[in-house]
C-alpha positions, 0 to 999 in steps of 0.5 A: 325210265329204269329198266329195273327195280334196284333192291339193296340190303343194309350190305349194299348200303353200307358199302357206298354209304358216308356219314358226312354225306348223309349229314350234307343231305340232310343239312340242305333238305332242312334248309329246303324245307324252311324255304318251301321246297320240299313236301312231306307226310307227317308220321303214321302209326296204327297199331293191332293188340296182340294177345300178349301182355305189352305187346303191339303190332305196329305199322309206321309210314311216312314220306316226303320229297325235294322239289327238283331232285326227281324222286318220292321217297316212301319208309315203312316198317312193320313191327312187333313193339314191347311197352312194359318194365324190364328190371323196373325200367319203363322202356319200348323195344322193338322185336325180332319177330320175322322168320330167323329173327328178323325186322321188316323196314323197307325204302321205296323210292319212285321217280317223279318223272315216269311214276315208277319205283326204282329201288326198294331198300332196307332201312336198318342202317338209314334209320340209325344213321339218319337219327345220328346225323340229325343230332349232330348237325344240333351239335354242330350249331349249338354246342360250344366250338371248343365242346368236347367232353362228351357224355353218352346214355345208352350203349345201343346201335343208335348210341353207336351211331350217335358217337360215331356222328359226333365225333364228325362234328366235334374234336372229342376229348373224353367219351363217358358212358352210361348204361344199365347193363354192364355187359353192354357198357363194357362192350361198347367202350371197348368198340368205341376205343378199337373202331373209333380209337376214341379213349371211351370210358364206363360210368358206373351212374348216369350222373357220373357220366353227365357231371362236367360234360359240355356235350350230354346225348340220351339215345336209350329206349327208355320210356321215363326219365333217365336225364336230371337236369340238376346234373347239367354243366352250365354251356352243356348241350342236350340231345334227346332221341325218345319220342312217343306218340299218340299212343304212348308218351314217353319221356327221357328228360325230366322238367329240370332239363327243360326248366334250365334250356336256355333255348329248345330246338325241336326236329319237328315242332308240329309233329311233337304237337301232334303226337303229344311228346312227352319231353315236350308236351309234358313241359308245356303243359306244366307250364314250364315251356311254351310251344312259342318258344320251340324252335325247329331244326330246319328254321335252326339250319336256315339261319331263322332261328337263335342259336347260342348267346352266351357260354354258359347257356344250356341249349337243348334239342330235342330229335322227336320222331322221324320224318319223310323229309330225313329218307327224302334227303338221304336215300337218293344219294344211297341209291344213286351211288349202289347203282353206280357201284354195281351193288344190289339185285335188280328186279324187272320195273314192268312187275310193278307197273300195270296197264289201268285198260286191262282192269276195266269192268263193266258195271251194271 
């Protein structure tokens, strides 16, 4: 057993941290799950009103684990959510309501064999990169191989995140991009040809970004939709990150998009059935689309699904909702590395672990 509990802050993490080994994780545990060696929890959300209009406490839990790798894998965040208009845009956004501006998402990860957490985790960065590397394995599998003309809606961190993965799948010719903001865009294509020398450019439209492109990824935080379908290049690929819930249904495609998908994927059909996703509930229950003719990712990963028959199909996956399994497949590997390299603070394992005998009580 551990003598200590490692805690990492999202420095430690991107100190050891890889997207291409990020990817390779989560590519093996899609390929676990659809052979039945792995083991989740599907998301929880519970939310609190707050006396302020459109705005919600928001706690969210999920875990999972890979049969054999020794490890339990626990994410959970605790946030102020925004649901409203801004400019006249339906969106969601998430609050820096913590002391100095700050966010609570935390990783626990537990040993299968002595029961007792070995690391505690910030999930800022995972939670981006893991989101990125699950929409670019469906690049990878989908999109045609000469693929390259990539568009992209959003100049936010998981816009960010969702290039930078891309690019590890795809020799990327151009780069157009969309957002509202002008600030915004103008500062992430400037980011993307300084860090990433990738020759980025601003669209003044969304469409002018999606016209032409074999590539088409929505990583916004709207909450109605942003892609038409009527834009689409035949052979394009779709991504889509928006996911709402039982809560809030949110949509980021319109039925045009999924009226022209020559095959739909799914991260997790179940979980879109669950908590009615808008993208794909929405579609199904206007009878533009069937639950049996969603595929999901892993089945996608492992080979048990279609994947593109001809050029011009449009094919399209939709990355609803974050999973136990993704922080499962990923987090082992971050901690095993932080710990290897000396990173993180350590704190005593024996101030998370009690002795049941001291507890007892004798009831009358």
């Amino acid at each position: 057993m551990a003598e200590d509990v490692l805690v990492l802050d999202n420095d430690d993490v991107a100190g050891v941290f890889d997207l291409e080994a990020c990817m390779a994780a989560l590519e093996g545990a899609y390929r676990a799950m659809a052979e039945g060696r792995s083991v989740e929890r599907a998301r929880s959300q519970t939310r609190v009103p707050l006396d302020e209009p459109g705005i919600n406490y928001c706690f969210k839990s999920m875990e999972g684990a890979l049969f054999g790798d020794g490890y339990m894998t626990l994410r959970i965040t605790s946030d102020a959510v925004f649901e409203g208009r801004i400019d006249g845009r339906a969106r969601r956004d998430k609050l820096a309501r913590g002391p100095g501006g700050t966010y609570c998402g935390l990783i626990l990860l537990f040993s299968t064999r002595d029961v007792a957490p070995v690391a505690i985790i910030h999930d800022g960065l995972i939670q981006l990169a893991r989101v990125a590397c699950t929409s670019a394995l469906s690049v990878r599998l989908l999109a045609r191989e000469d693929a390259g003309d990539l568009a992209l809606l959003g100049a936010g961190e998981q816009a960010w995140w969702h290039l930078r993965a891309a690019a590890k799948v795809r020799q990327l010719r151009r780069v157009r991009v969309y957002a509202p903001t002008r600030s915004k865009l103008d500062a992430f294509v400037a980011r993307a040809r300084t860090e990433l020398n990738i020759a980025a450019e601003a669209s003044i439209t969304a469409r002018a970004a999606v016209e032409g492109a074999d590539i088409v990824i929505a990583a916004t935080n709207a909450s109605e939709p942003v892609l038409d379908g009527r834009w689409l290049a035949p052979g394009a690929h779709v991504v889509s990150i928006v996911s709402g819930d039982k809560g809030s249904t949110r949509r980021e495609l319109d039925d045009q998009c999924l009226r022209r998908a020559a095959l739909v994927v799914a991260h997790s059909k179940a979980g879109a059935i669950e908590h009615g996703n808008g993208d794909l509930a929405g579609p199904v229950a206007a009878g533009i689309l069937s639950w049996e003719k969603i595929f999901d990712l892993p089945d996608l990963v492992a080979g048990n699904s279609p994947r593109r028959h001809n050029r011009d199909d449009i094919t399209l996956f939709k990355n609803n909702g974050g999973t136990g399994l993704q922080f499962a497949a990923v987090v082992p590997v971050v901690y095993e590395r932080a710990r290897g390299a000396g990173l993180g603070r350590k704190l005593p394992t024996a101030w998370f672990l009690e002795n049941m005998k001291s507890c007892g009580v004798v009831l009358k």
